[in-house]
ZASESE-152783 format. One record per residue (C-alpha): x, y, z. Coordinates in pm, 1 decimal. Layout:
node X:X&Y:Y&Z:Z
...
This chain:
node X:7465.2&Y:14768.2&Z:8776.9
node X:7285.6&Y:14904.0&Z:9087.3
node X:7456.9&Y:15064.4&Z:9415.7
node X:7417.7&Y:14727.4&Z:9582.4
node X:7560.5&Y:14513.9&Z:9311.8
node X:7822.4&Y:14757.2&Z:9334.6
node X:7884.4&Y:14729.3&Z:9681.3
node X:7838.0&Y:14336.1&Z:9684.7
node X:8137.6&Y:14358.2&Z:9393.1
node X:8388.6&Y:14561.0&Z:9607.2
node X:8379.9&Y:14339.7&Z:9914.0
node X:8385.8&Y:14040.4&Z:9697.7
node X:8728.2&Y:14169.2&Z:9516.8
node X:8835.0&Y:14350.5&Z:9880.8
node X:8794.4&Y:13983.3&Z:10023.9
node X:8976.6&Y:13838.3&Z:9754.4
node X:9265.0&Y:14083.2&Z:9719.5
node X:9317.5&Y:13965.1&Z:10112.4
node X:9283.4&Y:13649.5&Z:10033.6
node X:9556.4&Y:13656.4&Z:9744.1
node X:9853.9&Y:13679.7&Z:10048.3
node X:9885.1&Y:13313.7&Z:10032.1
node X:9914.4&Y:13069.4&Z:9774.0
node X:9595.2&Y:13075.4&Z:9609.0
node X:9707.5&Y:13407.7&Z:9441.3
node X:9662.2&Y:13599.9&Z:9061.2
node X:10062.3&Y:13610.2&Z:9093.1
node X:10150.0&Y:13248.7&Z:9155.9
node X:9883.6&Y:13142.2&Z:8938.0
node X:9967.3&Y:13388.9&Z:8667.4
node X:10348.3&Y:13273.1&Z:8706.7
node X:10235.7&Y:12896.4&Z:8646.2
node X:10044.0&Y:13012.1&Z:8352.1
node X:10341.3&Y:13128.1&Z:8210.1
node X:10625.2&Y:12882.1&Z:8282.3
node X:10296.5&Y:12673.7&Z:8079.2
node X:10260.8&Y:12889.8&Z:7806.9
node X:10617.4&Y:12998.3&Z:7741.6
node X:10792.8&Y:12686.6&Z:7830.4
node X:10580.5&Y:12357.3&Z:7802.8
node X:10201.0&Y:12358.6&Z:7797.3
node X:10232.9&Y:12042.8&Z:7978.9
node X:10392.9&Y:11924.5&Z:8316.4
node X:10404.2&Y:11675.8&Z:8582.1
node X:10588.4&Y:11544.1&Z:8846.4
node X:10576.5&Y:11389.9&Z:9204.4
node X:10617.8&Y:11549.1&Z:9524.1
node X:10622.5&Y:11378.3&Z:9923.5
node X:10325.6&Y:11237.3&Z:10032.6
node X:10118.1&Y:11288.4&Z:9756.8
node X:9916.3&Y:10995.1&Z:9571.1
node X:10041.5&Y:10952.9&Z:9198.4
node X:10190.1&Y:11218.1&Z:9030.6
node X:10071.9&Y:11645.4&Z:8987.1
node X:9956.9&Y:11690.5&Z:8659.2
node X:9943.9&Y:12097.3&Z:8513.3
node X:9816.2&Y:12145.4&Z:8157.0
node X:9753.4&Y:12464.0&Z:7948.1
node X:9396.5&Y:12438.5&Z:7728.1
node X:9316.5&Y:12697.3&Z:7506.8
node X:8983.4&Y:12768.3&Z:7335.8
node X:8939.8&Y:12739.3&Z:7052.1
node X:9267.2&Y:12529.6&Z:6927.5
node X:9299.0&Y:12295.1&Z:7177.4
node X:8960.9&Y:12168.0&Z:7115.1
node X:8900.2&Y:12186.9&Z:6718.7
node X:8983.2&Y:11817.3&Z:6626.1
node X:8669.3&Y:11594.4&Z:6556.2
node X:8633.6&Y:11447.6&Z:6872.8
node X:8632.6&Y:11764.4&Z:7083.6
node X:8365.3&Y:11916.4&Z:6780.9
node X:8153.4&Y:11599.8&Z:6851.0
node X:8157.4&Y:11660.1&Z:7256.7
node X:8073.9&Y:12021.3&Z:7181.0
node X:7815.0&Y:11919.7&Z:6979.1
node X:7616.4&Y:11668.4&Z:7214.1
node X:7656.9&Y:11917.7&Z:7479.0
node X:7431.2&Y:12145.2&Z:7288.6
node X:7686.1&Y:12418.1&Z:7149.1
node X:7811.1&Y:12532.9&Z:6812.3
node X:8121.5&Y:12601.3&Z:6887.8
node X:8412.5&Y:12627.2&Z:7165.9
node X:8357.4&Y:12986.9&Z:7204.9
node X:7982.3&Y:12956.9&Z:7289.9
node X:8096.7&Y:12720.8&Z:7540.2
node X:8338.9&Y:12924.2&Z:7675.7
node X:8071.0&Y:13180.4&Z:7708.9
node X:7871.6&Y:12932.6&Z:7872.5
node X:8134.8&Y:12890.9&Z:8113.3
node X:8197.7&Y:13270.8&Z:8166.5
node X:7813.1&Y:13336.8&Z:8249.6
node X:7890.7&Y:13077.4&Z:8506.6
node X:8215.7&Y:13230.2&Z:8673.3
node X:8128.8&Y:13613.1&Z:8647.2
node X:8382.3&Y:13711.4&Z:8368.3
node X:8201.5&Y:13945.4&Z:8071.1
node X:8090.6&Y:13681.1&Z:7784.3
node X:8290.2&Y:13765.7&Z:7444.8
node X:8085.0&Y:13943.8&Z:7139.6
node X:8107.9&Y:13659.0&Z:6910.3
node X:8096.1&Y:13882.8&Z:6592.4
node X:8380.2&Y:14096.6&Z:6683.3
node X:8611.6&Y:13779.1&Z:6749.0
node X:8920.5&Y:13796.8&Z:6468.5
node X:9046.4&Y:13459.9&Z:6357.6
node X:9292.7&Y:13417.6&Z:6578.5
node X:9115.5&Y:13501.5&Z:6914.3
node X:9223.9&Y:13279.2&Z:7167.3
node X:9179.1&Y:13225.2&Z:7558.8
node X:9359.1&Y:12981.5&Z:7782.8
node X:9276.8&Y:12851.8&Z:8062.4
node X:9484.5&Y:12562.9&Z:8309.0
node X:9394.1&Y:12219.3&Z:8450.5
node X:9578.1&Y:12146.9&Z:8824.9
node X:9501.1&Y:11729.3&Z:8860.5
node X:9613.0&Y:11530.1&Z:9215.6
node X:9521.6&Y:11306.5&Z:9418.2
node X:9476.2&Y:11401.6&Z:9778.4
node X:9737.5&Y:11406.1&Z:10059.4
node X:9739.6&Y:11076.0&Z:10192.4
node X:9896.9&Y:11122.4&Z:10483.6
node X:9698.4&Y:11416.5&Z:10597.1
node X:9342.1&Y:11219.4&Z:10622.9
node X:9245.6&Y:10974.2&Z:10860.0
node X:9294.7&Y:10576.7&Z:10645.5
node X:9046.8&Y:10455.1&Z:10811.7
node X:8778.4&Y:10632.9&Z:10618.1
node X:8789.5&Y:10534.9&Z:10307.6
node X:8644.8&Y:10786.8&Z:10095.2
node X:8868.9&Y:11069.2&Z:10163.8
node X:9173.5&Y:10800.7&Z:10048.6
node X:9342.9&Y:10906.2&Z:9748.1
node X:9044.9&Y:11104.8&Z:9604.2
node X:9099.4&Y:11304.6&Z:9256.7
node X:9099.6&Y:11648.7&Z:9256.3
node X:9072.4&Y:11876.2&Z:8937.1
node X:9119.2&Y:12240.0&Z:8973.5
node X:9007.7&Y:12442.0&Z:8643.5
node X:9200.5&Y:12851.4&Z:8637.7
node X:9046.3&Y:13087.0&Z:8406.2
node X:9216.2&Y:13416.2&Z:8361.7
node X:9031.3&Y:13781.5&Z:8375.7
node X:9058.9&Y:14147.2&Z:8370.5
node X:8858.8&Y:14293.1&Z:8663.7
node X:8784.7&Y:14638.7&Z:8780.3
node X:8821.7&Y:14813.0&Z:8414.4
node X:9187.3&Y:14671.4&Z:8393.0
node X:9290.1&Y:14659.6&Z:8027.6
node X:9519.6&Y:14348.8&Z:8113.0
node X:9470.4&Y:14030.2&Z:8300.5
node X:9466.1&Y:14079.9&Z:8671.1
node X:9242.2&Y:13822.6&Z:8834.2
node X:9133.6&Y:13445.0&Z:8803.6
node X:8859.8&Y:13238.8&Z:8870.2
node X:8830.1&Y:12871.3&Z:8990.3
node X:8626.8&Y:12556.9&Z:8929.2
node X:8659.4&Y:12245.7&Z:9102.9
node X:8544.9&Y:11887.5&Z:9044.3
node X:8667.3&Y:11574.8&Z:9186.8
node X:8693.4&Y:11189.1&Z:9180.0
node X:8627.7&Y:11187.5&Z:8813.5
node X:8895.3&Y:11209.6&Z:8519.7
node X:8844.6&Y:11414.2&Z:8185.0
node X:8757.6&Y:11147.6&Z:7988.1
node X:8480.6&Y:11376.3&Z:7819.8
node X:8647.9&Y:11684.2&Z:7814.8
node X:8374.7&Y:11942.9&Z:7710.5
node X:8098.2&Y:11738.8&Z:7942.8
node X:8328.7&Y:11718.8&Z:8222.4
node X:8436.1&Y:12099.5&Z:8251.6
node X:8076.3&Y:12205.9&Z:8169.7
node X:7991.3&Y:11992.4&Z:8522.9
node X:8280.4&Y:12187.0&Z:8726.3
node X:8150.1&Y:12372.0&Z:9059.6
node X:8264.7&Y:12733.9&Z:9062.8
node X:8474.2&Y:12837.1&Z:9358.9
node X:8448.9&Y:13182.4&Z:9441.4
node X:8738.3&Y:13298.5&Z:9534.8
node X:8814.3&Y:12961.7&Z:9714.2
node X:8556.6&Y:12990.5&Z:9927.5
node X:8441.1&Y:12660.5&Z:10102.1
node X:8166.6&Y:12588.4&Z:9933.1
node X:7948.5&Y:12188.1&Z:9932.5
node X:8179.2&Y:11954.5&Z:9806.2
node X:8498.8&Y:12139.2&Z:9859.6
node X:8640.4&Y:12125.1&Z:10210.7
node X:8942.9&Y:12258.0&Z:10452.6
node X:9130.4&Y:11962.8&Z:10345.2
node X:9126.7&Y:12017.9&Z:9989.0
node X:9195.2&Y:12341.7&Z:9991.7
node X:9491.4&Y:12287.6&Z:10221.2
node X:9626.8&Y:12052.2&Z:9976.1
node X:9566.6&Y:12230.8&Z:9650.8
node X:9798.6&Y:12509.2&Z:9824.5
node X:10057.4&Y:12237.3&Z:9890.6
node X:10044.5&Y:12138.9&Z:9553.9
node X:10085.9&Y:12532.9&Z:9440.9
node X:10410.5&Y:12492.1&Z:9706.7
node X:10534.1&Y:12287.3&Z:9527.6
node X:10438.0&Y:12329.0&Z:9206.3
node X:10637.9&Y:12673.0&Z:9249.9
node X:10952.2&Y:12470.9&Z:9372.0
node X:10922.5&Y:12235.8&Z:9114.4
node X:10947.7&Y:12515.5&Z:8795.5
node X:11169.2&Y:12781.8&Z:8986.7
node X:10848.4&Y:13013.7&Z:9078.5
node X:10957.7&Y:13216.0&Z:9406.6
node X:10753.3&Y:13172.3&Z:9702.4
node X:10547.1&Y:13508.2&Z:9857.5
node X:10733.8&Y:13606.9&Z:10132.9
node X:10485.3&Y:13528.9&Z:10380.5
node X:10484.9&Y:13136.2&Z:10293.4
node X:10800.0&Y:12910.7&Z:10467.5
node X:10779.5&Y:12564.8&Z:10324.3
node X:11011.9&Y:12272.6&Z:10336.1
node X:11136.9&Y:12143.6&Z:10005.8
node X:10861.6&Y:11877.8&Z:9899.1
node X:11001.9&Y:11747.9&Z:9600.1
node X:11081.0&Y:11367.2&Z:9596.4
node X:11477.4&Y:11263.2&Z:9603.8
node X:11576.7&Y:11130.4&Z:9269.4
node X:11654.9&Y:10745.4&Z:9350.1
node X:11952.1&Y:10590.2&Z:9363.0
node X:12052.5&Y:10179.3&Z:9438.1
node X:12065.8&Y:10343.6&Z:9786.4
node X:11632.5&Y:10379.0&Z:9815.3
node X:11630.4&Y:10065.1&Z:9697.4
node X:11892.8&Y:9936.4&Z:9984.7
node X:11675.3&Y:10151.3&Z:10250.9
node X:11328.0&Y:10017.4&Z:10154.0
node X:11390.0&Y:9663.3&Z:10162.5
node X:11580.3&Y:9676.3&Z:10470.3
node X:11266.6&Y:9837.5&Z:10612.1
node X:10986.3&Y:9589.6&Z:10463.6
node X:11206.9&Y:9327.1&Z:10606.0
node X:11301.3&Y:9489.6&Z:10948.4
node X:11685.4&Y:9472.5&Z:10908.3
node X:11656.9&Y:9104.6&Z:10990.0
node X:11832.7&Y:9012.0&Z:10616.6
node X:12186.3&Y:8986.0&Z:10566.8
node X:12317.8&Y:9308.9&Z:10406.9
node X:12488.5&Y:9184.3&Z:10133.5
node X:12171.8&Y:8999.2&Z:10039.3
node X:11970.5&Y:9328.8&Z:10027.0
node X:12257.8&Y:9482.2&Z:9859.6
node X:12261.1&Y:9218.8&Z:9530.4
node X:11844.7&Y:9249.5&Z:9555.0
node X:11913.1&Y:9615.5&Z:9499.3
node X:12129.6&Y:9642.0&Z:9228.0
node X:11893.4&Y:9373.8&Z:9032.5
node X:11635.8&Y:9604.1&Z:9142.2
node X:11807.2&Y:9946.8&Z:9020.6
node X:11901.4&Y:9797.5&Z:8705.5
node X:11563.9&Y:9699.3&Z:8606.0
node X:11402.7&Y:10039.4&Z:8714.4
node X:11687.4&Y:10222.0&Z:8501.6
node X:11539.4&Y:10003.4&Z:8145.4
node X:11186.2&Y:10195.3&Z:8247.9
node X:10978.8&Y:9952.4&Z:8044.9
node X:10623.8&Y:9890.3&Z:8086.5
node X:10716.2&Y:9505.9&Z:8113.6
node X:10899.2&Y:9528.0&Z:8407.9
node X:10638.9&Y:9528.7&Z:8740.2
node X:10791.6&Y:9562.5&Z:9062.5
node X:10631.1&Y:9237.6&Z:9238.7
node X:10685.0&Y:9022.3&Z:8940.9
node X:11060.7&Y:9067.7&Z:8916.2
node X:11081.3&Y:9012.4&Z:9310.1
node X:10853.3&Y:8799.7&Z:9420.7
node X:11120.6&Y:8503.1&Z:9462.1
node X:11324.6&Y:8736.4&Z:9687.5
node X:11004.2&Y:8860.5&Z:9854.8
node X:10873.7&Y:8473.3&Z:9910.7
node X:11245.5&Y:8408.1&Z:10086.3
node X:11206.1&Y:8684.0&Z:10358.4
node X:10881.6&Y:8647.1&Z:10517.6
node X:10610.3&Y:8814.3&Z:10343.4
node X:10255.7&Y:8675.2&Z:10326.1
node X:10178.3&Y:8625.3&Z:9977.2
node X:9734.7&Y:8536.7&Z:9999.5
node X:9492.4&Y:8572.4&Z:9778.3
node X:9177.3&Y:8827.3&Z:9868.2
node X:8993.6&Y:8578.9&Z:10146.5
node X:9160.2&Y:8432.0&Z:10427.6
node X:9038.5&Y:8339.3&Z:10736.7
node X:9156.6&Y:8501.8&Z:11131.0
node X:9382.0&Y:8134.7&Z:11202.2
node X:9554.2&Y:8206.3&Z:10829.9
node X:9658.8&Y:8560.5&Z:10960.3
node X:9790.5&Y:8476.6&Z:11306.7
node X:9972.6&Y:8140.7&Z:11155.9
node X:10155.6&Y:8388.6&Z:10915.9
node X:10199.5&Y:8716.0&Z:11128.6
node X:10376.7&Y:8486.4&Z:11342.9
node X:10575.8&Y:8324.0&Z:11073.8
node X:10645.8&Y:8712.5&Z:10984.4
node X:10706.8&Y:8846.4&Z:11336.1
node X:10871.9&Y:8536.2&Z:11456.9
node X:10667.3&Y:8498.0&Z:11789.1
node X:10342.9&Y:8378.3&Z:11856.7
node X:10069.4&Y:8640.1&Z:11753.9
node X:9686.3&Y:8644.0&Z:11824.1
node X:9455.5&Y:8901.3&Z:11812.6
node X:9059.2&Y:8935.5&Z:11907.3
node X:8786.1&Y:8995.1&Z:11654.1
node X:8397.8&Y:8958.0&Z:11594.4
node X:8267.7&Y:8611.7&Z:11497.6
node X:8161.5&Y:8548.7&Z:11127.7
node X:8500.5&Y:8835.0&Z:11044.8
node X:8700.9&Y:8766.1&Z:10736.4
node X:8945.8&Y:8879.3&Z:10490.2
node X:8995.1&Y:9267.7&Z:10456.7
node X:8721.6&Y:9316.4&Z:10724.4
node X:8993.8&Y:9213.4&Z:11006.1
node X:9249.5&Y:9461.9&Z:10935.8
node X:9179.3&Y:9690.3&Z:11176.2
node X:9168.2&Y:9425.8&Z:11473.0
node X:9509.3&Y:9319.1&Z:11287.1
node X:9633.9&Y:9664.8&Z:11297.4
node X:9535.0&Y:9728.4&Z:11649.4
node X:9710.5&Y:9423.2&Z:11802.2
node X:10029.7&Y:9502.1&Z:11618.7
node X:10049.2&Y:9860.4&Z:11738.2
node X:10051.0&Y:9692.7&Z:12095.2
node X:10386.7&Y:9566.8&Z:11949.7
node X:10466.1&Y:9896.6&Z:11741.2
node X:10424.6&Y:9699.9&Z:11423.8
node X:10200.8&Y:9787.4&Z:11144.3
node X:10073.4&Y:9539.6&Z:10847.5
node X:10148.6&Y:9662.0&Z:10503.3
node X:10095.6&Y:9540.5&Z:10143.9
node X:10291.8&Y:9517.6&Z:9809.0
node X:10022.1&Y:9582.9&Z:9575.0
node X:10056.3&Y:9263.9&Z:9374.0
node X:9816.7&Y:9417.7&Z:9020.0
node X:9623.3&Y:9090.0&Z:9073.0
node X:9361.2&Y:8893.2&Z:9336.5
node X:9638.9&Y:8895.4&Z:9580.3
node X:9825.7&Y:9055.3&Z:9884.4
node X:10175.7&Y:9000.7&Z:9945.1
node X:10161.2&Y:9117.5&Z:10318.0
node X:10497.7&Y:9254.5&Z:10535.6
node X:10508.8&Y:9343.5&Z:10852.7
node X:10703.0&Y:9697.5&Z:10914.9
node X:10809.7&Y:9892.3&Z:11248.7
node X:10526.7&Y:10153.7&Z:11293.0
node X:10786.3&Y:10455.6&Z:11289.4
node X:10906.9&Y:10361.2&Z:10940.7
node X:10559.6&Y:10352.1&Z:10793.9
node X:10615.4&Y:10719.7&Z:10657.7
node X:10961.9&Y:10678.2&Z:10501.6
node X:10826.9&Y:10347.7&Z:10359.3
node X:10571.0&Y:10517.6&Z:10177.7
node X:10779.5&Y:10785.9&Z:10067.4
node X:11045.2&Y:10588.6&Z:9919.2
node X:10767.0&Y:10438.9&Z:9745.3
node X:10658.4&Y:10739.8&Z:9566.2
node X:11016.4&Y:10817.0&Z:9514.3
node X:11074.6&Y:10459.8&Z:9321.1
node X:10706.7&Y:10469.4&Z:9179.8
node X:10653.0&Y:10126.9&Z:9378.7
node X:10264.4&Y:10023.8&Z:9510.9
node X:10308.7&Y:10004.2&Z:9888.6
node X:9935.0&Y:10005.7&Z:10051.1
node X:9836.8&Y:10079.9&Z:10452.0
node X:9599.9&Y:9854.2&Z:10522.9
């Protein structure tokens, strides 16, 4: 290695040793690693705000991949073997390939796999492609600087796409050095993949550095109560209470059975029907919504729009003359060609959608 190699190698490590003060760190990462590999190689759970659930899993080569299917992906990506692509990947990440011939039989490395979708709260709705957008975060563990034990990490990123192909997939993972923002990676994403690490610590007991204060942003475990709260705020209080209090306990009692069978607008949709939601399939015309809204809102609503606008394509001119009224237009997600619309107060948008990650129901801003 020459003097500037050298050189370029202890800023790179003196930038990432400052770097490892926050979240993105060889200790939390290393503790994560270990809760997987000592306790369960595989987790998830949800957390506030956050699109479908966190999902952390352990890999190791070669075990994890030595079943036929994995040996045929290996294969048609042009390898032998999972430890030739693991020292395909190394070459990749700057971590010293492995001499194949001194391997003993029961060499192993591990590696972990952070999958989320992002934040949805935190980018603006009305641009679609930064909505609920897959993230995949690959950790590989090192020894740097001579160490004779682990001490350092590297990362690879992909997103939108799921593992489907393993082997092909992680081969097509961009290399983050040392979570530096690099083409498709952004501020964003790297803001939530420390939220994540927040509270992917609170969620398995792993302290916090010092330097990090964080609320708690695990989800509430739900009771009849969320049940109670949400549909008093789909239907703006304007229900009798002891109706949304029978609603909830048919509600809770169903959730409990957690069977596949049971889907959330199904099992409703009678009660839903009774209190003023909009239940249309995916085209409607500008006279449909106003007739309805006002139905919903129980007052005459109009709203201005292009000529030749239908369907989906007049939400935001919906939206806009709503918030005149602080009102916002939502959407059960019906699993068909459908909405069921509701109309919601604007300031209980948030808790709507949180109680609807905390009672895995589809609620969609429109």
């Amino acid at each position: 290695m020459t003097w500037w190699n050298r050189l370029k190698r202890f800023f790179y490590y003196l930038h990432q040793k400052k770097e490892e003060k926050g979240m993105i760190s060889f200790d939390i990462l290393n503790a994560i690693y270990s809760y997987l590999y000592e306790e369960s190689s595989s987790v998830n759970f949800k957390m506030k705000g956050f699109f479908d659930k966190i999902y952390l899993n352990r890999y190791a080569f070669p075990e994890s991949f030595d079943d036929q299917k994995s040996r045929s992906q290996i294969k048609n990506c042009g390898f032998n073997n999972g430890f030739e692509v693991l020292n395909f990947i190394f070459s990749q990440i700057d971590i010293e390939p492995l001499d194949l011939e001194l391997l003993t039989p029961d060499a192993s490395y591990d590696f972990i796999h952070i999958q989320f979708h992002s934040d949805v709260t935190s980018y603006n709705t009305e641009n679609k492609k930064k909505k609920n957008v897959l993230h995949n975060f690959i950790i590989f563990f090192c020894c740097d600087d001579g160490s004779p034990e682990t001490n350092s990490y590297r990362i690879l990123y992909q997103k939108k796409s799921y593992f489907t192909s393993y082997i092909s997939s992680l081969l097509k993972c961009q290399y983050i050095k040392n979570a530096i923002i690099e083409s498709e990676i952004n501020e964003e994403t790297i803001k939530d993949f420390e939220t994540v690490l927040i509270a992917t610590c609170q969620y398995l007991h792993i302290e916090l550095p010092e330097i990090v204060s964080a609320p708690n942003l695990l989800l509430e475990e739900f009771t009849q109560h969320h049940f109670e709260e949400l549909l008093c705020l789909i239907t703006r209080n304007k229900v009798e209470l002891k109706i949304i209090k029978k609603q909830a306990k048919k509600m809770f009692a169903k959730h409990k059975l957690s069977s596949e069978e049971n889907e959330f607008y199904e099992d409703n949709y009678e009660f839903f029907e009774s209190v003023n939601c909009w239940n249309s399939d995916w085209k409607f015309e500008p006279e449909d919504a106003e007739y309805f809204i006002s139905e919903m809102i129980e007052d005459e609503f109009s709203f201005d729009y292009p000529e030749e606008t239908y369907s989906h394509d007049l939400f935001p001119y919906l939206q806009s003359a709503l918030a005149k009224r602080d009102l916002e237009l939502m959407s059960i997600n019906t699993m068909c060609d459908s909405y069921l619309f509701f109309v919601a107060y604007r300031g209980d948008v948030s808790r709507i959608l949180e109680l609807a990650n905390i009672l895995d129901v589809q609620i969609d801003r429109l």
